[in-house]
N, C-alpha and C positions, 0 to 999 in steps of 0.2 A: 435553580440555574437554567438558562435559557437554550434556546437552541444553539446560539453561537456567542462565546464569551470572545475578552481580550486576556491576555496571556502576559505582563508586566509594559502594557503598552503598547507592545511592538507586534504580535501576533495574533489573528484571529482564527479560532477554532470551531470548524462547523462539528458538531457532535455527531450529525446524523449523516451526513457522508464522507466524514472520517478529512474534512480538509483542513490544514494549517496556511494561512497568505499572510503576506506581508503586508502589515495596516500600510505603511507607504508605499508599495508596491503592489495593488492588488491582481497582479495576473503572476505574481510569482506563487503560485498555488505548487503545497505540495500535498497529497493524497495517501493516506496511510490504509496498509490493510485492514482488511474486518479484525484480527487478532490483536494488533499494532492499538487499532483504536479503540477496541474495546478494553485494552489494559490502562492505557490513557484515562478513559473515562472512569474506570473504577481509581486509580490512583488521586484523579483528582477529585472525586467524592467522597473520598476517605482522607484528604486533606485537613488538618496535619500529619492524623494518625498515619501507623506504619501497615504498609501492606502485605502481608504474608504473603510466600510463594503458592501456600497452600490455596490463599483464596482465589488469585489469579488462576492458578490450576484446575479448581473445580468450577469458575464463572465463566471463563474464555473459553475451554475446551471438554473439560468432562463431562459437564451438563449436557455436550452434545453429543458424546459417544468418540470424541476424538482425543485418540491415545497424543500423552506429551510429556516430554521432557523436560529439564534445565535448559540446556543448549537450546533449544526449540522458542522458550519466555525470554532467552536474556538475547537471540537473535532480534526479537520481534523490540525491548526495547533498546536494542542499540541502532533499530530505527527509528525508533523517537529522537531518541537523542541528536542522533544525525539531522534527520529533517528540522530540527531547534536551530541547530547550528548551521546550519544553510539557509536559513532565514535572518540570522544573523544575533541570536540568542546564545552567545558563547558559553553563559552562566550554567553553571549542571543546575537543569532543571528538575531530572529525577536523579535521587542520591539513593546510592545501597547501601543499607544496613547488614554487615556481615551476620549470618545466623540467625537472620528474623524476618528479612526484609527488605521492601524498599518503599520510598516515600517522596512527596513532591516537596520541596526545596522548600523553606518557610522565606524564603525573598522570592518566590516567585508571587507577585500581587496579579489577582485575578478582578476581571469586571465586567459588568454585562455588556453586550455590543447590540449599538442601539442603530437600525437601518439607517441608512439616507440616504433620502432622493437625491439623484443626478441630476441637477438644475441643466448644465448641459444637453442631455435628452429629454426634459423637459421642454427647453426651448426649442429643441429640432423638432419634436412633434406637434408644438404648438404651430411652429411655422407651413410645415407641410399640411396640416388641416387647414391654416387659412390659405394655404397656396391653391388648396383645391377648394376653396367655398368663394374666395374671389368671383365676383360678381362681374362676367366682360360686359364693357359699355353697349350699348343699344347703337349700333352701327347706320339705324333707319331705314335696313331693306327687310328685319323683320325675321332673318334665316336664322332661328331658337335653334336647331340641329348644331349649329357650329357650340352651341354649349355642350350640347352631348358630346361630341368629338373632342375637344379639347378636357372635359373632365374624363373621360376613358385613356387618354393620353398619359395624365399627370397620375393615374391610378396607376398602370403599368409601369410605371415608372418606380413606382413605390414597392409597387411588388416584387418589379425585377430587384431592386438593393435588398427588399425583404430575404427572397429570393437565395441571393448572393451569400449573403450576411449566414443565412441557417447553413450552407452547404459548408462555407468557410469555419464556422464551428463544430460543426460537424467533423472534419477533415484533422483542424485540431486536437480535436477530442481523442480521434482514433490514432493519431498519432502520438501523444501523450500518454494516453494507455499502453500503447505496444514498446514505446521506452523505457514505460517507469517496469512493462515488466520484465523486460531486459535488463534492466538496472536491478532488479529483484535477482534473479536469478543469477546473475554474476558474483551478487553478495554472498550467493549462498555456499554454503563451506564443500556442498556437492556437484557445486561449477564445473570443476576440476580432476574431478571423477570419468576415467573412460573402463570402456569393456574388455575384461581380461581374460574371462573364457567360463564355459559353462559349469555347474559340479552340482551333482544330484537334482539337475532339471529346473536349477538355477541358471540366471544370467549374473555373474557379480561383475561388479563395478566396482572401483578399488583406486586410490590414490598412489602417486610416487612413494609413498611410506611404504606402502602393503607392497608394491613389487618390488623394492631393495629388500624386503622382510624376506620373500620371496627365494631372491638370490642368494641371499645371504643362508639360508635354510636348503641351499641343496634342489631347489625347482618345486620342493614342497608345499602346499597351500601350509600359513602359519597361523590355522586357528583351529579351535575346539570343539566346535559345535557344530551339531548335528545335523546341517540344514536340509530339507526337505522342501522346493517350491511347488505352485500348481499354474499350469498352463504359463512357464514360461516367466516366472516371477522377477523380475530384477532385488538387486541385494547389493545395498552399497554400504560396504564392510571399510570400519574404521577400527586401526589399530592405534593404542597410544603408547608413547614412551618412555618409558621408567613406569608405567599403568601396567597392571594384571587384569587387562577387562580388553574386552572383543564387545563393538558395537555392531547391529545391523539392522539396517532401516530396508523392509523388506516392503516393495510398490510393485501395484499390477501395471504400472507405466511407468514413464519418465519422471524421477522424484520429483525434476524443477517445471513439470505440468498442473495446474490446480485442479486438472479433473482426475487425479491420481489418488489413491485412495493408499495409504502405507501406514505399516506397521512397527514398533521398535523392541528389539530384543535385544540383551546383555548378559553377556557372561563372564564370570569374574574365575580366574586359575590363578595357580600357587605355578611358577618357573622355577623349574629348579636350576 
């Protein structure tokens, strides 16, 4: 399989920097994360087979030292999925198999994608190299400098669009990234999560569930464990309900930062 396939027609997938674009629309670019794409890529190399959660677990994250859960693999493909569908692939492309797995869809048809030149920038660049090799007529007084002058002209010219063109992508670019990671982090289920007070040299972070729990318990903290942070640790504590389990994803920063390095723990009680 190539660096970049097509995806039942309609979608091209670059493997190597994780992009899906719309064959008919090629600036509709969407960009998945390293985790996002890298479950992508094993899914569809184990097509038709089923893919274990096990295998995704140990090839996306544990080979690197990076602790993961359920929540954490099925967030990352309900970006797949998404991004399909914003492309305009309604069809479930990844299908879950309860208690085994999941798998790429047997109607999804895959094909190689094969480059092609832009005849259009082909003929723009043909044009401006003969624009600049155009030979001026011999005028009879002899002055060769007006050739140097008029091709230092049409060179700067070329450069200033050159010029243009790179900042303009550039600009793009960076604003593209600072949305999708905005649009990342709104996704995330600890968007929503504010600061509720310190407890054993923790900072916890805590949703509307955890302070009704809260009130409803008397101004009590309504969990079990023992926690202990260092240097100021943040700890965004989820509780569930009708669940005997106490979640906590414990980061030396901001959870929804990438340079943030966190942890998960779980504790499971009997309520009487």
């Amino acid at each position: 399989m190539s660096g970049k396939i097509i995806l039942n027609h309609h979608v091209i997938y670059d493997k190597s920097s994780g992009s899906l674009t719309d064959i008919g629309k090629k600036h509709d670019e969407i960009v998945l994360t390293t985790p996002a794409n890298n479950c992508l890529q094993i899914l569809l190399k184990n097509k038709p087979e089923i893919t274990t959660q096990k295998e995704l677990f140990e090839e996306v994250w544990e080979k690197y030292g990076i602790p993961i859960n359920t929540n954490t693999l099925y967030q990352n493909i309900a970006m797949i999925r998404k991004a399909f569908r914003q492309l305009g692939l309604e069809e479930d492309i990844i299908i879950t198999i309860p208690r085994r797995g999941m798998l790429v869809a047997d109607t999804v048809e895959i094909a190689e994608y094969e480059e092609c030149v832009d005849n259009r920038m082909d003929n723009e660049a043909r044009m401006a190299s003969r624009t600049l090799s155009t030979p001026i007529p011999d005028d009879g007084i002899g002055d060769v400098s007006r050739h140097g002058v008029l091709f230092n002209h049409n060179l700067k010219k070329v450069s200033l669009v050159f010029s243009s063109g790179t900042l303009l992508f550039i600009f793009i670019a960076a604003v593209t990234s600072f949305t999708y990671d905005k649009y990342l982090k709104i996704q995330s289920r600890l968007y929503n999560y504010s600061y509720w007070g310190d407890y054993n040299q923790c900072q916890l972070y805590v949703d509307d569930y955890f302070k009704r729990k809260v009130k409803n318990n008397g101004g009590n903290i309504p969990i079990n464990a023992d926690l202990h942070c260092d240097n100021k640790e943040r700890v965004y504590i989820s509780l569930y309900t009708g669940l005997p389990r106490e979640s906590f994803i414990i980061c030396d920063g901001d959870a929804l930062d990438k340079g943030s390095n966190c942890r998960s723990r779980y504790r499971y009680f009997i309520e009487s």
